[in-house]
C-alpha positions in Angstrom: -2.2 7.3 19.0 -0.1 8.9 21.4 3.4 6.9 23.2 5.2 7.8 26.2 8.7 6.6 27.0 10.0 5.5 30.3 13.8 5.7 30.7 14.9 4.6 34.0 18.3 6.3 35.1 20.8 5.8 37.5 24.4 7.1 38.2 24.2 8.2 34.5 26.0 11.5 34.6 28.7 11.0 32.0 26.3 9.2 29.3 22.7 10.7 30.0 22.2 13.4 27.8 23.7 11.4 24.9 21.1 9.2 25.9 18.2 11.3 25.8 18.8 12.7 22.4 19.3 9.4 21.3 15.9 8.3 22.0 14.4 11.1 21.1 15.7 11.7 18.5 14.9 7.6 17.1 10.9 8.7 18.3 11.1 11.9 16.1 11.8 9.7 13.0 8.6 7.4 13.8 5.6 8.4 12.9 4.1 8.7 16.7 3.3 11.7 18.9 5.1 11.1 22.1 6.4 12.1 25.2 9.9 10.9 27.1 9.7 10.5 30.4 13.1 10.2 31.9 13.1 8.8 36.1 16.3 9.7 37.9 16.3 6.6 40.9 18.3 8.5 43.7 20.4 11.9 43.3 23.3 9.7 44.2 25.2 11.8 41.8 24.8 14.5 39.0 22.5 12.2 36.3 19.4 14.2 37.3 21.2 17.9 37.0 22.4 16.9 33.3 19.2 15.3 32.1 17.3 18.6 32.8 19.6 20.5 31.1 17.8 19.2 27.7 14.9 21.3 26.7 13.0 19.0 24.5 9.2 19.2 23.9 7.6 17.0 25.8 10.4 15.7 27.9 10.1 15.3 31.2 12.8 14.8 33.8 11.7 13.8 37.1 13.0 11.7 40.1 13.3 11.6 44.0 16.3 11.5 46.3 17.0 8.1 47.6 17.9 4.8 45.4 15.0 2.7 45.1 15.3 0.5 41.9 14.7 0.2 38.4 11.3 -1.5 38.6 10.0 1.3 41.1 11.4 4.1 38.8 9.6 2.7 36.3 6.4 2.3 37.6 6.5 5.7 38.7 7.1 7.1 35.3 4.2 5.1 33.9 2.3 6.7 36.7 2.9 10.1 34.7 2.6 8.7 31.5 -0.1 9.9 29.1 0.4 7.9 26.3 -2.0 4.7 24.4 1.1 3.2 24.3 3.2 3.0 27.6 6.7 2.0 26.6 10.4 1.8 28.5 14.0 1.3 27.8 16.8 1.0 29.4 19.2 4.2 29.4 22.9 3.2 28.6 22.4 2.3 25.1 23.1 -1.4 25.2 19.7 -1.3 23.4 19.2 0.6 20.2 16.6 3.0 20.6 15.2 2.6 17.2 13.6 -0.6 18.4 11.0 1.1 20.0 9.4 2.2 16.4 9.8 -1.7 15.6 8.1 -3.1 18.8 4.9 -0.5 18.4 4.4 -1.4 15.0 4.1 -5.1 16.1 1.7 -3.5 18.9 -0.8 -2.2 16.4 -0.1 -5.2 14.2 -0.6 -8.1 16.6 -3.5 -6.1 18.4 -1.0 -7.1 21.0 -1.5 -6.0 25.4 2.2 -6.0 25.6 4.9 -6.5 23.3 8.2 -7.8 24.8 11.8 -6.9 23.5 13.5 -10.6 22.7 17.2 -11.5 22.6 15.9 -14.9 21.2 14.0 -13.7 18.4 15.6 -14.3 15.3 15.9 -11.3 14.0 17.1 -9.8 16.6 21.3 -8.9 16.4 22.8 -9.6 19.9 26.0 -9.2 20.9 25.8 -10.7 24.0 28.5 -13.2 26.2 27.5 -17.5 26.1 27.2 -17.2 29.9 24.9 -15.0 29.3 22.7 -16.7 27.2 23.3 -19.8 28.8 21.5 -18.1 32.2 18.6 -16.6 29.9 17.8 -20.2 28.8 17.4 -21.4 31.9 15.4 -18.3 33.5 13.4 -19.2 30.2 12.4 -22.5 31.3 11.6 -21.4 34.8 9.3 -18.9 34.0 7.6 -21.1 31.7 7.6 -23.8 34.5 6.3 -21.5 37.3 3.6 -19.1 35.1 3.0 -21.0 31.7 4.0 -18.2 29.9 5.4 -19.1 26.8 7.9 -15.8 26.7 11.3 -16.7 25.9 12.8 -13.2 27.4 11.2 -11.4 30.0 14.6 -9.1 31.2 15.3 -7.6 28.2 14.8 -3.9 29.0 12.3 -2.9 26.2 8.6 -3.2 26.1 5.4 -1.4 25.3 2.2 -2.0 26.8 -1.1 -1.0 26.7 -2.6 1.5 28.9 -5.7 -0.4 30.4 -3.3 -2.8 30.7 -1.3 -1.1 33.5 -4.5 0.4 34.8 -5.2 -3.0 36.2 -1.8 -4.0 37.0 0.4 -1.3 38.7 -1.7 -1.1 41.8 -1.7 -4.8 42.6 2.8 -4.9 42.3 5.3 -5.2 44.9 8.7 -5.6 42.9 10.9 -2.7 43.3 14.3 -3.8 42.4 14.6 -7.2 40.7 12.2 -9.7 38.5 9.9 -6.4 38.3 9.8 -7.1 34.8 8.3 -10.7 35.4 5.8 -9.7 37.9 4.1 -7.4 35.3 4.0 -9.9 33.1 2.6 -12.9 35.2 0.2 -10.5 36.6 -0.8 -9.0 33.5 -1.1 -13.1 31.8 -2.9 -14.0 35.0 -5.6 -11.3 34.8 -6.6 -12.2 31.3 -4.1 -10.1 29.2 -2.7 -13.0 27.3 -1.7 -11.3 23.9 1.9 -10.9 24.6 4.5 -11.1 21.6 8.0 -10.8 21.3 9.8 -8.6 19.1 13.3 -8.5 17.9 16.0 -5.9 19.2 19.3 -5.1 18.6 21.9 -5.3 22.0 25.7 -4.5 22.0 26.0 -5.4 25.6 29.4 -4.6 27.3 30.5 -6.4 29.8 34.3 -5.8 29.8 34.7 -4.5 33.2 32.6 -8.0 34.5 34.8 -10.5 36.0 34.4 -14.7 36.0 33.2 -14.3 39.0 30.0 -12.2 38.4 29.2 -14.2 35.7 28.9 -17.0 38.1 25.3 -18.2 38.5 25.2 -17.8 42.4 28.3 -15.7 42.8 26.3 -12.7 41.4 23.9 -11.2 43.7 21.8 -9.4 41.1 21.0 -13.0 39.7 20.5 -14.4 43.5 17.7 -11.7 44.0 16.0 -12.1 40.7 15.5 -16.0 41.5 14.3 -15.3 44.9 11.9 -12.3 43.5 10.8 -14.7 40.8 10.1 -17.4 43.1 7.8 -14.8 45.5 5.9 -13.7 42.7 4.9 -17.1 42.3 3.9 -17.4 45.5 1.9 -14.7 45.9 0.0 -15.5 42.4 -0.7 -18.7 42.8 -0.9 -19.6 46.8 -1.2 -16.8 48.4 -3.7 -15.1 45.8 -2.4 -11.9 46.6 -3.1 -10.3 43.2 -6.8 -11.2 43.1 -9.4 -8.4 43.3 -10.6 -9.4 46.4 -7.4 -8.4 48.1 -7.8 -5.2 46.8 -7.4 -3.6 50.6 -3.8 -5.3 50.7 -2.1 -3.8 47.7 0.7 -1.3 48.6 1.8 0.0 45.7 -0.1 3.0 45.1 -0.2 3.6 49.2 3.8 3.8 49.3 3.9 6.1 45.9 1.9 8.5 47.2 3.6 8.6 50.5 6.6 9.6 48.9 5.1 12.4 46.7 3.4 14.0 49.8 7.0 14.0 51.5 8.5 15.6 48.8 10.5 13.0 47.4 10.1 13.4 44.3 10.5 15.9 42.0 10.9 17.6 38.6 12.5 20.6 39.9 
């Protein structure tokens, strides 16, 4: 069985290679073949220029000029990916990268499609603010509300899925930036992929630079455009049908991906 990694970067020069090594290092102590793919969203600084200056095998640093969100950067690395196992985290290290060995071996145990990093599982170790928590609840309860999916954390930035899973998803998303992770997800539950299982992770999230006032439910824009995101995806899944194969014609994704390739956008130069 053969994994690839996604790790989404931005405006990562000072941490990136640490980074890297990190989780490369944590998937040479597994027993998997793999590959790291690491996506550099915007050369808005010099995160992509550090990254390549790892020579790894099989790692791959690729990425494209202008900013255009996780969610996008992510898709396009599992657009390169070879693996079985399609898996990302999130670069900055509030996650531990030896999570990743944990949440494939629940892949292969649970014959699972996708297997979700949880906060709320209880083994997980979270250092993470009440606030915090507090909003995670609540986004909880919505997405069970609006999708029926009985997922407890869909943000945490850690998950593997399986390949002919994304074969059938990618093309039909729209998410860029935010709730990306929940549009997967519902699309993936709506189209009949309904094994999904949480696994626990460990997160030392820092938020010391944060003030009150980001932490405030509609005083933080990030949260403001996930809730609006969240509440589109829903609309296009269950009114506007937008996701079903017979609106194959109207899906962009793969339309606006390949634009940017033929422009020369991205790269791995």
């Amino acid at each position: 069985m053969y994994v690839s990694v996604i790790v989404p970067a931005y405006k990562q020069e000072k941490s990136i290679t640490k980074d890297i090594e990190n989780i490369y290092e944590a998937m040479s102590k597994t027993r998997w073949d793999f590959e790291v793919i690491v996506v550099v969203d915007g050369f808005l600084d010099k995160t992509f220029n550090e990254a390549k200056k790892l020579k790894k095998k099989n790692l791959i640093v690729t990425g494209y000029k202008s900013n255009y969100g996780k969610g996008f950067a992510v898709r396009y690395g599992m657009k390169l990916a070879k693996g079985d196992f399609i898996a990302f985290i999130d670069s900055g290290m509030d996650i531990n990268p030896n999570g990743i060995s944990m949440i494939l071996e629940h892949m292969e145990w649970y014959n699972a499609d996708i297997i979700v990093g949880s906060k709320w599982h209880l083994a997980s170790k979270v250092n993470y603010p009440f606030i915090r928590k507090v909003y995670s609840w609540g986004y909880h309860f919505l997405i069970w509300l609006l999708f029926n999916m009985r997922i407890r954390d869909t943000q945490t930035g850690l998950k593997v899925y399986k390949r002919a899973v994304l074969e059938k998803v990618l093309p039909r998303l729209l998410i860029k930036r935010f709730a990306f992770d929940v549009e997967i997800l519902a699309v993936a539950y709506y189209l009949g992929f309904n094994r999904i299982y949480e696994a626990p992770v460990e997160i030392d999230l820092n938020l010391k630079d944060s003030n009150f006032r980001d932490n405030l439910l509609f005083m933080n824009a990030e949260i403001r455009k996930i809730l609006l995101d969240t509440l589109a995806v829903f609309y296009r899944l269950k009114i506007l049908r937008y996701y079903d194969d017979a609106n194959k014609r109207k899906w962009i994704y793969d339309k606006e991906l390949e634009l940017r390739i033929n422009t020369g956008e991205m790269t791995n130069d």
